[in-house]
Residue frames as a rotation matrix with the C-alpha (Angstrom) as fourth column:
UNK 1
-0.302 0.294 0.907 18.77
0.825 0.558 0.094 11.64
-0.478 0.776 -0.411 -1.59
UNK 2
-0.363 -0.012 -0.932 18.23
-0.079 -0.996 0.044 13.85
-0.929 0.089 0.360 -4.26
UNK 3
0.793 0.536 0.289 15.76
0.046 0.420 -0.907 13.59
-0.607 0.732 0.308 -7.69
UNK 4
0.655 -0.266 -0.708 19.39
-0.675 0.215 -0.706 13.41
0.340 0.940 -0.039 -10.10
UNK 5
-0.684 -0.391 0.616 19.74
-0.443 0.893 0.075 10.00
-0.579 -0.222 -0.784 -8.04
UNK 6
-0.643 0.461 0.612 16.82
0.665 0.732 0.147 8.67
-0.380 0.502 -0.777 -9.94
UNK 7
-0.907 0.320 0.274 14.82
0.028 -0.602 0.798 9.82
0.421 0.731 0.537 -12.96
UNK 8
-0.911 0.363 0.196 11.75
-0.253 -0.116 -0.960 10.78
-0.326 -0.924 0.198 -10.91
UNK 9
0.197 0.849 -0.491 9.09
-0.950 0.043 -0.308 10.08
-0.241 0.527 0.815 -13.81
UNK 10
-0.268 0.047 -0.962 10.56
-0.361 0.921 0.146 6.88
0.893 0.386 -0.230 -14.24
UNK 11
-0.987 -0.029 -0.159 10.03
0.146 0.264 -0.953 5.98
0.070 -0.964 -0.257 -10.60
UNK 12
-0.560 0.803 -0.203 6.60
-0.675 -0.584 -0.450 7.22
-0.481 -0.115 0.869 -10.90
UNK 13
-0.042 0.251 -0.967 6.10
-0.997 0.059 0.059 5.58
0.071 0.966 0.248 -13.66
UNK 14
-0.762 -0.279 -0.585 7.09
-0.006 0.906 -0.423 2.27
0.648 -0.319 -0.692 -12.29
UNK 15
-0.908 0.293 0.299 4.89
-0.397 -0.375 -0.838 3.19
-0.133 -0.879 0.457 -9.43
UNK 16
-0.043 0.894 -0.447 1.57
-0.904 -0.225 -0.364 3.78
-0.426 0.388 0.817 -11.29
UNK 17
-0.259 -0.328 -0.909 2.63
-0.798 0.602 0.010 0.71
0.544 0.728 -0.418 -13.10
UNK 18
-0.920 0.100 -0.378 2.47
0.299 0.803 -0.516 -1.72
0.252 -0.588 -0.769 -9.78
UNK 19
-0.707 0.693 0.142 -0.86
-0.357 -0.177 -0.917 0.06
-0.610 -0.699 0.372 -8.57
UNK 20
-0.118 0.964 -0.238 -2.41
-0.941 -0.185 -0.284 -0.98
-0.318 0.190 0.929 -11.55
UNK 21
-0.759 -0.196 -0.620 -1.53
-0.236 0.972 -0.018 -4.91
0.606 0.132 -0.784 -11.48
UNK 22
0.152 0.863 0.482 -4.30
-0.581 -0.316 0.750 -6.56
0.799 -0.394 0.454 -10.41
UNK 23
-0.774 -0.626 0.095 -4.64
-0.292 0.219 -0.931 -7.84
0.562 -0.748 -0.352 -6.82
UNK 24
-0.100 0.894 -0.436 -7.09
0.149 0.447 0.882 -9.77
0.984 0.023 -0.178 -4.87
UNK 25
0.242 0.316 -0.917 -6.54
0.969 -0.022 0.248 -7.75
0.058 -0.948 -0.311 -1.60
UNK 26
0.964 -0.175 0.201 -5.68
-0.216 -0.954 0.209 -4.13
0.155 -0.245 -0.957 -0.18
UNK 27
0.625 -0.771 0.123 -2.19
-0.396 -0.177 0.901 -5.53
-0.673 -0.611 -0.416 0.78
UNK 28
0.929 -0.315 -0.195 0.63
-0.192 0.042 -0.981 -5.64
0.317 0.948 -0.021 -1.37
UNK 29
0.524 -0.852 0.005 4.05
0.755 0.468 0.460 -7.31
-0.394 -0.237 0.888 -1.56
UNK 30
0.789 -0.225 -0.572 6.49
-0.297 -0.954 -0.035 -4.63
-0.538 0.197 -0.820 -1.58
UNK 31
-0.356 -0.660 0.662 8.84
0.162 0.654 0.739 -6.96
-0.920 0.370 -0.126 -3.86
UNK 32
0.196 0.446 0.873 6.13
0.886 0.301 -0.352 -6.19
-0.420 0.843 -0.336 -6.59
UNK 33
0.880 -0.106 -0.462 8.05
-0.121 -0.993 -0.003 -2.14
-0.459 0.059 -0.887 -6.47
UNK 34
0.704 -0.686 0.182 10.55
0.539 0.349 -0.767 -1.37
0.462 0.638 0.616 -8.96
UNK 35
-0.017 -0.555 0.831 11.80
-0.283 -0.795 -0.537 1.23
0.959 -0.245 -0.144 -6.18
UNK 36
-0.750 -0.338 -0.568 12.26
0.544 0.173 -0.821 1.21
0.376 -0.925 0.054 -2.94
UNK 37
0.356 0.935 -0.010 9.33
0.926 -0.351 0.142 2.77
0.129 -0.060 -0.990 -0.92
UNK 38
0.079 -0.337 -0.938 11.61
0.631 -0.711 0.309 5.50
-0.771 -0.617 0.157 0.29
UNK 39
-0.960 -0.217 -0.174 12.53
-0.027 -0.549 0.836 6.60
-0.277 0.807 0.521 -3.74
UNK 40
-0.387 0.898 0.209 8.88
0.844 0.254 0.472 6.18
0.370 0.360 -0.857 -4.14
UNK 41
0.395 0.457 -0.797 8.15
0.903 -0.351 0.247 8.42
-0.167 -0.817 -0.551 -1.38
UNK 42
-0.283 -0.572 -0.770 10.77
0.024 -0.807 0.590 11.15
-0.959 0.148 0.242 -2.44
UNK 43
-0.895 -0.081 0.440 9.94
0.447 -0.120 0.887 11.06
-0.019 0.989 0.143 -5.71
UNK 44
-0.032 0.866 0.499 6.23
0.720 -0.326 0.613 11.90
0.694 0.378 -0.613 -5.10
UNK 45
0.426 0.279 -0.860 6.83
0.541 -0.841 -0.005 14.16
-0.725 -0.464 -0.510 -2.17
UNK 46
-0.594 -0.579 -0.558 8.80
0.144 -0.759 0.634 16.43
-0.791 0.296 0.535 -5.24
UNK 47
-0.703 0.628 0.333 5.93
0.280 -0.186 0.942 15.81
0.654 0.755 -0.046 -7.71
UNK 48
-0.082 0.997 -0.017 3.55
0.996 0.082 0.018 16.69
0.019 -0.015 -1.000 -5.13
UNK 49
-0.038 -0.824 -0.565 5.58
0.637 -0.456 0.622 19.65
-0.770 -0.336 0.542 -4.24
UNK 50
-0.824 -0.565 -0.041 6.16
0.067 -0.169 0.983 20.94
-0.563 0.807 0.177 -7.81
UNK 51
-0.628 0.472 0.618 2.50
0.778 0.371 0.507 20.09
0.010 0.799 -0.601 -9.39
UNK 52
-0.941 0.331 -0.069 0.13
-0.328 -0.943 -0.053 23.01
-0.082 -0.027 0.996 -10.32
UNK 53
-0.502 0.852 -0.146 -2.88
-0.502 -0.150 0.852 21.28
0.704 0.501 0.503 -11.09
UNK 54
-0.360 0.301 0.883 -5.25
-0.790 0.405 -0.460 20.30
-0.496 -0.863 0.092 -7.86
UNK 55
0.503 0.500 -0.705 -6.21
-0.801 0.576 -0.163 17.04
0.324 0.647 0.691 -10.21
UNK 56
0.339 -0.854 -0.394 -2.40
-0.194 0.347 -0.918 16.08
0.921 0.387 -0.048 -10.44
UNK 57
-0.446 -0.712 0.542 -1.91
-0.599 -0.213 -0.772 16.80
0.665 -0.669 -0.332 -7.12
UNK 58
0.186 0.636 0.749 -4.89
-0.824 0.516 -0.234 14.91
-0.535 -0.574 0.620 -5.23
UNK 59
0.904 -0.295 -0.310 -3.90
0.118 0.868 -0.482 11.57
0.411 0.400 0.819 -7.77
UNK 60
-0.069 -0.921 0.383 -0.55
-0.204 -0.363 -0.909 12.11
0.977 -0.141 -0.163 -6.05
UNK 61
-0.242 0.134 0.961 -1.94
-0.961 -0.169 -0.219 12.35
0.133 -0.976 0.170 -2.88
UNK 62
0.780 0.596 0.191 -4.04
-0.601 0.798 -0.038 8.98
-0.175 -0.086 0.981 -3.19
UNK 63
0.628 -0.561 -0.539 -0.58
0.028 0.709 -0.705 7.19
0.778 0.427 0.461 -4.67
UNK 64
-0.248 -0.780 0.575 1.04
-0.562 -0.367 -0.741 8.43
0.789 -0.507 -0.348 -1.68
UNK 65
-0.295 0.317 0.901 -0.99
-0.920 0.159 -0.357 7.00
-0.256 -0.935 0.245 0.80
UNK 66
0.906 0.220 -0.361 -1.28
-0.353 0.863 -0.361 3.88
0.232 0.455 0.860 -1.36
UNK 67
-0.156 -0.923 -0.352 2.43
-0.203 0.379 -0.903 3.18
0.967 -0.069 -0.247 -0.71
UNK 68
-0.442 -0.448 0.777 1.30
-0.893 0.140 -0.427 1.87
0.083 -0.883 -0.461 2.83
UNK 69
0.747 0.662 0.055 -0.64
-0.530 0.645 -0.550 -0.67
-0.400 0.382 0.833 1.66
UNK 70
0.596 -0.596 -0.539 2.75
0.030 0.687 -0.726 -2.30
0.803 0.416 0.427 0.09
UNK 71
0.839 -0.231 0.492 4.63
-0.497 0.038 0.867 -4.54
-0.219 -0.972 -0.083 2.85
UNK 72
-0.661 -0.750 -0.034 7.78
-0.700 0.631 -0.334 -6.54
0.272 -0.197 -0.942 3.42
UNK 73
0.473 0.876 0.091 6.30
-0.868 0.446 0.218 -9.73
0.151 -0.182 0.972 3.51
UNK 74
-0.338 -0.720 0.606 7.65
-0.775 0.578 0.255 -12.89
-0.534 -0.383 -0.754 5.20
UNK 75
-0.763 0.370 -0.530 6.65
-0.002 0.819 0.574 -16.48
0.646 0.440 -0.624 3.14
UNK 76
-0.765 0.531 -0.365 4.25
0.643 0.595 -0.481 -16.78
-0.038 -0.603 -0.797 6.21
UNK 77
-0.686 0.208 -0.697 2.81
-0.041 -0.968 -0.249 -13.50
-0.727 -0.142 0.672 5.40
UNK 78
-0.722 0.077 -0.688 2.31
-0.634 -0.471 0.613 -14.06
-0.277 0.879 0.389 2.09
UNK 79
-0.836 0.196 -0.512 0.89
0.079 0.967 0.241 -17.14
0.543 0.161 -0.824 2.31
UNK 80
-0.342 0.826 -0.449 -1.79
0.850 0.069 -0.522 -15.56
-0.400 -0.560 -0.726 4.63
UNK 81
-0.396 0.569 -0.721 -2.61
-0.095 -0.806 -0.584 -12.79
-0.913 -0.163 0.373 2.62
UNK 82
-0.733 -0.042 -0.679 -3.12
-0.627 0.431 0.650 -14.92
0.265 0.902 -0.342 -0.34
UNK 83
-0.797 0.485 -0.361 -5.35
0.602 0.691 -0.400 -16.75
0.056 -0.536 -0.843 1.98
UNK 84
-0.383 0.454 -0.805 -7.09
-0.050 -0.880 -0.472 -13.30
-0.922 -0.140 0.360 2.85
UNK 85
-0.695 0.273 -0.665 -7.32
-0.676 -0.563 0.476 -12.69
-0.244 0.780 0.576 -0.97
UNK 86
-0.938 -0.067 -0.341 -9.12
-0.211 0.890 0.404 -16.21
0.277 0.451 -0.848 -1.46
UNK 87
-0.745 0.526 -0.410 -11.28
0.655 0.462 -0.598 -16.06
-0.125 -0.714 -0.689 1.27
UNK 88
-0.278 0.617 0.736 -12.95
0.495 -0.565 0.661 -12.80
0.823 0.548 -0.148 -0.25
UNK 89
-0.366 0.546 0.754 -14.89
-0.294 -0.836 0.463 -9.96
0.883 -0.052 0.466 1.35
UNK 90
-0.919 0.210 0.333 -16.36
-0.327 0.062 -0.943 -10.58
-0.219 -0.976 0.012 5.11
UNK 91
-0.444 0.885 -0.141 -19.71
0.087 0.199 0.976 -12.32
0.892 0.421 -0.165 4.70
UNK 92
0.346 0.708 0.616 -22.80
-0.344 -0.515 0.785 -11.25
0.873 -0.483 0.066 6.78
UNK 93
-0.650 -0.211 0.730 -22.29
-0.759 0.227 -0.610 -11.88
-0.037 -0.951 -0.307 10.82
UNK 94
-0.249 0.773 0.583 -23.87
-0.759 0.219 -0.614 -14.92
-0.602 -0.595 0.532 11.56
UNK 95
0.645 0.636 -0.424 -23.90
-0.745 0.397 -0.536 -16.57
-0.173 0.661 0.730 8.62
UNK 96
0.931 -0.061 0.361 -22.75
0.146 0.966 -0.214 -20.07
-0.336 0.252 0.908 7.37
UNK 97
0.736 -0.441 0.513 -20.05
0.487 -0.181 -0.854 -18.20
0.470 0.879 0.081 5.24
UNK 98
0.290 -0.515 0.807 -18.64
-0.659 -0.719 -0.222 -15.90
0.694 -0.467 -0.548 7.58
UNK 99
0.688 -0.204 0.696 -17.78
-0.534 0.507 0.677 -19.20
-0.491 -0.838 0.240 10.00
UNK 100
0.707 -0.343 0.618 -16.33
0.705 0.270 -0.656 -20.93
0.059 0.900 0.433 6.73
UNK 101
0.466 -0.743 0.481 -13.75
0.178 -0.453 -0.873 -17.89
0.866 0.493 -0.079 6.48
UNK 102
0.232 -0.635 0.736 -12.83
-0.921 -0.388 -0.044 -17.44
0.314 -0.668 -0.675 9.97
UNK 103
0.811 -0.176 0.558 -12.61
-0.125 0.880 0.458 -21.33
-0.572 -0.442 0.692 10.54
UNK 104
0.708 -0.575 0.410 -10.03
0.626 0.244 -0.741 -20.74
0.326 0.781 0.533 7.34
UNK 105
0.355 -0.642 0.679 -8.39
-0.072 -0.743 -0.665 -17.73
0.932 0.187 -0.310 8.34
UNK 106
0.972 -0.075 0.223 -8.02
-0.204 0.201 0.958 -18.90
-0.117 -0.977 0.180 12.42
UNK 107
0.441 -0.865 0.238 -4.44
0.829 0.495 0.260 -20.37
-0.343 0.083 0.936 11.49
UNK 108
-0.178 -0.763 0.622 -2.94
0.890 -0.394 -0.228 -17.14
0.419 0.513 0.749 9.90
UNK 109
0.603 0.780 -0.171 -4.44
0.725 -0.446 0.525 -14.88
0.333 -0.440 -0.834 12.31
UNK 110
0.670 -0.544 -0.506 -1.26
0.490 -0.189 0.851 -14.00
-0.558 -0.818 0.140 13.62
UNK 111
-0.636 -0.688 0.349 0.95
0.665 -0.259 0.701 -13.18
-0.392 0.678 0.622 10.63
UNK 112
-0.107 0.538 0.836 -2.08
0.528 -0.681 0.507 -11.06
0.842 0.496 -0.212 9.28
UNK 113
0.791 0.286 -0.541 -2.50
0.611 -0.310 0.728 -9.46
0.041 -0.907 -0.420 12.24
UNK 114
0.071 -0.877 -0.476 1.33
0.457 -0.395 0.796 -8.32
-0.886 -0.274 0.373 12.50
UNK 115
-0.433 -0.394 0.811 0.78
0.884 -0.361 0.297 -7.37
0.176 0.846 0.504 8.67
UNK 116
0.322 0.937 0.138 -2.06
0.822 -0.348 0.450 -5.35
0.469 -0.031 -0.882 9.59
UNK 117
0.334 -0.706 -0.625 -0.03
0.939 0.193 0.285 -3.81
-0.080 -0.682 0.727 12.22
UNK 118
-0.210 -0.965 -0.159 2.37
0.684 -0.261 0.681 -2.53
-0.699 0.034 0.715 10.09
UNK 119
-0.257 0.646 0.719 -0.19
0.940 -0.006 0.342 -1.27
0.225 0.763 -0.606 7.44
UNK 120
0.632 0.564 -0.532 -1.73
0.766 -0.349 0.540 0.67
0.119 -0.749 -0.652 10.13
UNK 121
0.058 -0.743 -0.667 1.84
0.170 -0.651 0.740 2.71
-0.984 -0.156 0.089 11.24
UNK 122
-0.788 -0.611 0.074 2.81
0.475 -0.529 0.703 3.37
-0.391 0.590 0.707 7.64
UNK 123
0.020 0.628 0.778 -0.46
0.689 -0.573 0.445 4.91
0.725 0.527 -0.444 6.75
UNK 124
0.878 0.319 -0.357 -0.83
0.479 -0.616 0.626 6.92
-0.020 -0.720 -0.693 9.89
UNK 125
-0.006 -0.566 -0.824 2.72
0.045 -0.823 0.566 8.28
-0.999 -0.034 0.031 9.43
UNK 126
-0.493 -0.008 0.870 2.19
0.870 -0.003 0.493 8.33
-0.001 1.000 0.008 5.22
UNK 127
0.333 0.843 0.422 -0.84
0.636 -0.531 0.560 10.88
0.697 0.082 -0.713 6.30
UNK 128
0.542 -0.322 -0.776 0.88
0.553 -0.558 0.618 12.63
-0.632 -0.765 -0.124 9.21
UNK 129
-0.607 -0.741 -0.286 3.76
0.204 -0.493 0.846 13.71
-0.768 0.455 0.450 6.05
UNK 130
-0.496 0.310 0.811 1.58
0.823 -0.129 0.553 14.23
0.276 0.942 -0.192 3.56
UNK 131
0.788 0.615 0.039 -0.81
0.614 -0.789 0.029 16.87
0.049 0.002 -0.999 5.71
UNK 132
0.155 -0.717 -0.680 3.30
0.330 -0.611 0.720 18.47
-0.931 -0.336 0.142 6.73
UNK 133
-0.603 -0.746 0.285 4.29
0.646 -0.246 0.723 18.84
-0.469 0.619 0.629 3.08
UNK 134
-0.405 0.240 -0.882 3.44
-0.307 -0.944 -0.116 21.83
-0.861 0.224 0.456 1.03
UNK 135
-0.118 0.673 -0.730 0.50
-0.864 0.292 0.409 21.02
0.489 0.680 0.547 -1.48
UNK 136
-0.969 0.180 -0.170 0.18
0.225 0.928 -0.298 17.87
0.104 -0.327 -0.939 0.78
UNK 137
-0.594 0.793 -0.137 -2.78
0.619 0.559 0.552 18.87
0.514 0.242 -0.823 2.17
């Protein structure tokens, strides 16, 4: 792959575009990308690569490591992280609320889990390439 396969500011652009749709969780449906993650991923490792200002380059950095946060999601997935987004923030231990959200979330435990998972590996290797690439980090 090479950046005159795709206009790399338009890929950005798309990019910056899905991060700022709003969302009612940390996990994202990777259907909501107008790129693949991989032209995502090349496109900002050459803007991080390429950028002179340590502003430009740390927003860069953060959009990188945002791109593990967006999964392949099965219907069962989605349907439990839509569940996730509903159920809201973790309420105190112990409380009334916080039995309420795990008596709700107990049924999708598994499919969030396995998103989680995956979340997990693509940030840990999103942050492993970002500290390898020049201006990464």
């Amino acid at each position: 792959m090479s950046t005159a396969d795709y206009d790399v500011r338009q890929v950005i652009e798309s990019y910056v575009e899905a991060l700022g749709q709003p969302n009612g969780t940390f996990v994202r449906d990777a259907s909501e990308l107008a790129y693949s993650k991989e032209v995502i991923k090349y496109a900002l490792q050459f803007c991080i690569r390429s950028a002179t200002a340590d502003e430009a380059r740390a927003a860069l950095r953060s959009a990188y490591i945002s791109l593990g946060n967006f999964q392949q999601l099965t219907a069962e997935e989605k349907g439990a992280v839509a569940l996730l987004s509903e159920v809201g923030e973790p309420a105190a231990e112990g409380s009334e609320l916080q039995q309420e959200q795990a008596r709700r979330l107990g049924p999708v435990a598994v499919p969030l889990q396995a998103v989680m998972d995956r979340l997990k590996a693509d940030l840990a290797i999103l942050t492993q390439e970002l500290k390898e690439l020049p201006g990464g980090g």
